[in-house]
C-alpha positions as CSV (number, residue, x, y, z in Angstrom):
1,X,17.8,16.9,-51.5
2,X,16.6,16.5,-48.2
3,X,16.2,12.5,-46.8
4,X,12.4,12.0,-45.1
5,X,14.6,11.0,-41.7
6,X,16.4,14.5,-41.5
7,X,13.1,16.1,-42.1
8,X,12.5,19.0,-39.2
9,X,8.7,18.0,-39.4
10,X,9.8,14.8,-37.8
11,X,12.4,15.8,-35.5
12,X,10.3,18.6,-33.9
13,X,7.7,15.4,-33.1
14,X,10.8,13.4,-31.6
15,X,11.5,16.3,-29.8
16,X,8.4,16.8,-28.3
17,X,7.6,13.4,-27.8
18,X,10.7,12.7,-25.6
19,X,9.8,15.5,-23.8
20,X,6.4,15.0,-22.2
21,X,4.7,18.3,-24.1
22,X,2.2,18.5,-26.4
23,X,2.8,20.1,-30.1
24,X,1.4,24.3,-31.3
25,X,0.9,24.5,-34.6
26,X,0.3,28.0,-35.5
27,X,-1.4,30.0,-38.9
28,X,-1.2,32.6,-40.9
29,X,-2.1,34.0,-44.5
30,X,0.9,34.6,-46.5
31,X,0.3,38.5,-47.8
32,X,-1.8,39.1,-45.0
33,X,-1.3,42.1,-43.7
34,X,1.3,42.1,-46.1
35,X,4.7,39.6,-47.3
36,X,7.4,41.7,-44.6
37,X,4.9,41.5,-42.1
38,X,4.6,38.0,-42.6
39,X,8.3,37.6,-41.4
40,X,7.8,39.5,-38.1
41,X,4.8,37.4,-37.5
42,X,7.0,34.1,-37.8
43,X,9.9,35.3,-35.8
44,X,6.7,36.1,-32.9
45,X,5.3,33.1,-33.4
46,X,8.5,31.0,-32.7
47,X,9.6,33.0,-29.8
48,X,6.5,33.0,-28.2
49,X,6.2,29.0,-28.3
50,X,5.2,28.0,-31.7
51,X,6.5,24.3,-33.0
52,X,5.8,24.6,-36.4
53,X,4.6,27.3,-38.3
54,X,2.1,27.0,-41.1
55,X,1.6,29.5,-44.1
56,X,-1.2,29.5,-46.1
57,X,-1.4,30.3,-50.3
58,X,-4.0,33.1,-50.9
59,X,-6.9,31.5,-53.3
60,X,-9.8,32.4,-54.8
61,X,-12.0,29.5,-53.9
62,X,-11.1,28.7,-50.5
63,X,-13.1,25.2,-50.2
64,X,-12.2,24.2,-46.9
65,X,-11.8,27.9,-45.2
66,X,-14.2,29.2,-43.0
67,X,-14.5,33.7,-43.2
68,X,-11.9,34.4,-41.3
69,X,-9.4,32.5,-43.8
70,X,-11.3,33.5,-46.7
71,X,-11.5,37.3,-45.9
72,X,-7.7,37.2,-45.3
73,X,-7.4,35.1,-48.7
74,X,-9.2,38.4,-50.3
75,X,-6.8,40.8,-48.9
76,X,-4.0,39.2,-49.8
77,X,-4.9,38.4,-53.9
78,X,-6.4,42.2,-54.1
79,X,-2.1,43.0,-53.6
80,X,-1.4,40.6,-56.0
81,X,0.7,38.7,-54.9
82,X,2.6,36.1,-56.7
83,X,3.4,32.4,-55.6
84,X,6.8,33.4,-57.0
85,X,7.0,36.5,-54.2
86,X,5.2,34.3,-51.3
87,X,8.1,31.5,-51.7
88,X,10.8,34.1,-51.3
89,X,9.3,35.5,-48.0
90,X,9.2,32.0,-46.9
91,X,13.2,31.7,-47.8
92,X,13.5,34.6,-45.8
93,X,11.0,33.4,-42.9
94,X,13.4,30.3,-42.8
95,X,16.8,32.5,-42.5
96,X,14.9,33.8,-39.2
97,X,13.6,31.2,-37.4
98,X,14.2,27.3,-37.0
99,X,10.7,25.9,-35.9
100,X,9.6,23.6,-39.4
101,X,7.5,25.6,-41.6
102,X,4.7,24.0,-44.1
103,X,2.4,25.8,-47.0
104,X,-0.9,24.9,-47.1
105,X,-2.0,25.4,-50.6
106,X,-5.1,24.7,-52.8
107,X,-3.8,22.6,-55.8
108,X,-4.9,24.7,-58.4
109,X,-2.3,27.4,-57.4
110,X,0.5,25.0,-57.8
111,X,-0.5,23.3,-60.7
112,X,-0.1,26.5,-62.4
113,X,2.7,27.4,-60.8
114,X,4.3,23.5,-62.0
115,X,4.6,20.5,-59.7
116,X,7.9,20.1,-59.4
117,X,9.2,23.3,-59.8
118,X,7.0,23.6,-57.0
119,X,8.6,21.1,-54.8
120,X,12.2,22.4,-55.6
121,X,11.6,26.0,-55.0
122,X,10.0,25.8,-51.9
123,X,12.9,22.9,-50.9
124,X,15.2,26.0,-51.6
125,X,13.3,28.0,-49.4
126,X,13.4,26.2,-46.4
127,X,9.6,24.4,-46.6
128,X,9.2,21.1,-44.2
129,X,5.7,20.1,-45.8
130,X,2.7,21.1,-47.9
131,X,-0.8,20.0,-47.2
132,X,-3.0,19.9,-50.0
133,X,-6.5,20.6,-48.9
134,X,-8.5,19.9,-51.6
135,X,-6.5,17.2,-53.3
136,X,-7.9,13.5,-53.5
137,X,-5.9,10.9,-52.3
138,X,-6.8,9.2,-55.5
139,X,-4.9,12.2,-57.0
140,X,-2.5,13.2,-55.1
141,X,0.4,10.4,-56.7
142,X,2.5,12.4,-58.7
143,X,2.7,15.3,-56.6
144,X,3.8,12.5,-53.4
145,X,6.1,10.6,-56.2
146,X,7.9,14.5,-56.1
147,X,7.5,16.0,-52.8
148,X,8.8,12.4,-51.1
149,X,12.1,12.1,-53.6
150,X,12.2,15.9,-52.1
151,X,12.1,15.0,-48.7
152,X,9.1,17.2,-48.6
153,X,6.4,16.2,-46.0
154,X,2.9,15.6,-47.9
155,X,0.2,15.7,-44.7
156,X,-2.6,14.2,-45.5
157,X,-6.1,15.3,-43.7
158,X,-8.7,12.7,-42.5
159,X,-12.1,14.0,-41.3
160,X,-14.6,12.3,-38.5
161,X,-16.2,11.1,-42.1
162,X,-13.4,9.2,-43.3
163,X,-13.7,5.3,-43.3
164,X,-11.2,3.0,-42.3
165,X,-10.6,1.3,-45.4
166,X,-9.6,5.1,-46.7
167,X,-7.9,6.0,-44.2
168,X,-5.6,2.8,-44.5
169,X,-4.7,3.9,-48.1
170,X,-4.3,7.6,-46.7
171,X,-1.5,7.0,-44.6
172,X,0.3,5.2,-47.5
173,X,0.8,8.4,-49.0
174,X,1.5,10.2,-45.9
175,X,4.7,12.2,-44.3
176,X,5.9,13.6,-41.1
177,X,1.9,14.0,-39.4
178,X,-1.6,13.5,-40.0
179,X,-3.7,16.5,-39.7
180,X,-6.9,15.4,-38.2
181,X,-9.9,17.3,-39.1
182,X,-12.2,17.9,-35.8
183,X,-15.4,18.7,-37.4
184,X,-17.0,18.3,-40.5
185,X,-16.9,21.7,-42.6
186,X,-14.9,24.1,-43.3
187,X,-11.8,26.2,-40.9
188,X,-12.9,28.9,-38.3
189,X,-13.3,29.0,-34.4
190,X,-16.3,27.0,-33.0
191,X,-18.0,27.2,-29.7
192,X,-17.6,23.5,-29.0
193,X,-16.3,20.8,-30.7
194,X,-18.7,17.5,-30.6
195,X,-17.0,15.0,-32.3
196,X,-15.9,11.8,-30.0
197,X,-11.9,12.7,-30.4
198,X,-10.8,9.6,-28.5
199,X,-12.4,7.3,-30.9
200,X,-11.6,9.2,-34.0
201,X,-8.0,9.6,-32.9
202,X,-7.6,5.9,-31.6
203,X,-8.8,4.5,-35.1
204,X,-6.1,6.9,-36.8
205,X,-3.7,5.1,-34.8
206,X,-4.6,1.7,-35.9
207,X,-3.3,2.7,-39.3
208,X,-0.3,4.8,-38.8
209,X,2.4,5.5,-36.1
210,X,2.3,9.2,-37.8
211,X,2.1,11.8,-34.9
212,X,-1.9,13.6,-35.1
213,X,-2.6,17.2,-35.1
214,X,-6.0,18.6,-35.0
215,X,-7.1,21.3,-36.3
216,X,-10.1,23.1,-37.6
217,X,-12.2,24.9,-34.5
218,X,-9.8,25.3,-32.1
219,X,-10.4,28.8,-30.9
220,X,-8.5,29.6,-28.0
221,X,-6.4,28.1,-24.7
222,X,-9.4,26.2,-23.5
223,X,-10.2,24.2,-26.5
224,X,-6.9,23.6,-27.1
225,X,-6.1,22.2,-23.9
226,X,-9.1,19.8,-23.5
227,X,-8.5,18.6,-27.8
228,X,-4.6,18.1,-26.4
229,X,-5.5,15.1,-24.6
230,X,-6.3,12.8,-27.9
231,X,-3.3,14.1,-30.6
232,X,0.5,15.0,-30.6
233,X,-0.1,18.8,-31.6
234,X,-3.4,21.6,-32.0
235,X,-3.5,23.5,-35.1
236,X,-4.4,27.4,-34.1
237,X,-5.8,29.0,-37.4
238,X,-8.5,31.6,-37.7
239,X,-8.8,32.8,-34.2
240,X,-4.6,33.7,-35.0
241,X,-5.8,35.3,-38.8
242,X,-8.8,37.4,-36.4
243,X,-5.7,38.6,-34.2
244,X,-3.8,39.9,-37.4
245,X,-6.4,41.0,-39.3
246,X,-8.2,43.1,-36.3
247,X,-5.5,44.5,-34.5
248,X,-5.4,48.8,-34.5
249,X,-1.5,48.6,-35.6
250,X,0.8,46.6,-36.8
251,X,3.1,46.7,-33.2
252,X,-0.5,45.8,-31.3
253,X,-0.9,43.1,-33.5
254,X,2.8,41.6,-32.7
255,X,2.2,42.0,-29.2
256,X,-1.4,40.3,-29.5
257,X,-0.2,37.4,-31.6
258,X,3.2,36.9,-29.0
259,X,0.0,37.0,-26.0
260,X,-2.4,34.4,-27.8
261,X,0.3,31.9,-28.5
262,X,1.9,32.5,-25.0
263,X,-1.6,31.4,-23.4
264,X,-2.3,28.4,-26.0
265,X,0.9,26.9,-24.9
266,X,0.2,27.4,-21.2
267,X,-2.8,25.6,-21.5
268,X,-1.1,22.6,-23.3
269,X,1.6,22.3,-20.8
């Protein structure tokens, strides 16, 4: 199994770190527009800048999705796709690029799906970490007792909600970055985001040398570029899923995913 110090998670953040830049953390539903598609969209992502790639589990009860996650979501289950099938896309996502690549999952999907075959299989596949959306940090200690002896990244969320007493006990049970929440709600492009960043981010800090990444809202090059100052990395997720879902073809879509990402990372340069 892999050791927590080998993890790509971490050395992508060395990487970028030493380097000056500033982290792109880019979406997608797995199934949407369909699981081969999926693979060209990750080998675009990559070579159009992307640091780490991350692939979300279809569900029916999306809690912390906004409509453009949860219309993809629908898509993808009305194939019926399997956890089983989405796992070995991702082992072939991994034999095409080299960026790390996380699942984002609700835990129902891999409770019934088992915990720690869970971990293993998508180990085997090439996964770097899994972020749990909508399980408790209260809960979450067997499934960090398997993914840490895995060398799986668990990423553990905090919202502008969170207290620092929780937060404290967060981090304990966290891995390779903390995904910082920039609004209260669910996912989906915003027209601003009003939350005092520099504080929330600064207080993160005072519990954890974990690199940040925020996420939720982020809709575009300009928001990304002004959210950049106060984290390590930007999360790009619906505005990415629109791009997919909307393009006319499937070669547009490429070419309109490859333009988006181009212009995010210009903005965080």
């Amino acid at each position: 199994m892999k050791s927590m110090k080998s993890n790509r998670i971490t050395e992508k953040f060395q990487e970028l770190k030493a380097s000056g830049k500033k982290g792109l953390i880019t979406y997608m539903t797995a199934g949407d527009p369909n699981l081969e598609t999926n693979i060209e969209i990750a080998s675009i992502m990559e070579s159009a800048g992307a640091d780490l790639i991350e692939i979300g589990i279809p569900f029916s009860d999306p809690v912390a999705d906004g409509p453009s996650i949860q219309q993809a979501s629908i898509r993808s289950l009305s194939k019926g796709i399997t956890m089983l099938q989405i796992i070995e896309t991702i082992g072939k996502i991994r034999q095409r690029v080299k960026v790390p690549l996380i699942i984002m999952t609700y835990y129902n999907p891999i409770l019934q799906y088992g915990l720690e075959k869970f971990v293993v299989d998508a180990v085997l596949a090439g996964v770097d970490g899994i972020i749990v959306p909508d399980l408790p940090f209260e809960e979450c200690g067997q499934l960090f007792d398997f993914t840490d002896s895995a060398g799986l990244c668990l990423i553990q969320l905090v919202a502008p909600t969170t207290t620092d007493g929780r937060m404290e006990k967060i981090f304990s049970r966290s891995r390779g970055f903390i995904y910082c929440v920039s609004v209260t709600g669910i996912t989906g492009i915003r027209n601003e985001i009003n939350t005092d960043l520099r504080s929330l981010t600064a207080r993160i800090s005072k519990y954890t040398t974990l690199p940040i990444a925020i996420g939720f809202g982020i809709g575009g090059p300009l928001q990304a570029g002004m959210v950049a100052h106060y984290c390590d990395a930007v999360v790009v997720g619906s505005a990415l899923v629109d791009t997919i879902a909307y393009a006319k073809d499937s070669q547009t879509m490429l070419i309109q995913v490859n333009s988006l990402i181009k212009d995010i990372k210009t903005a965080l340069s």
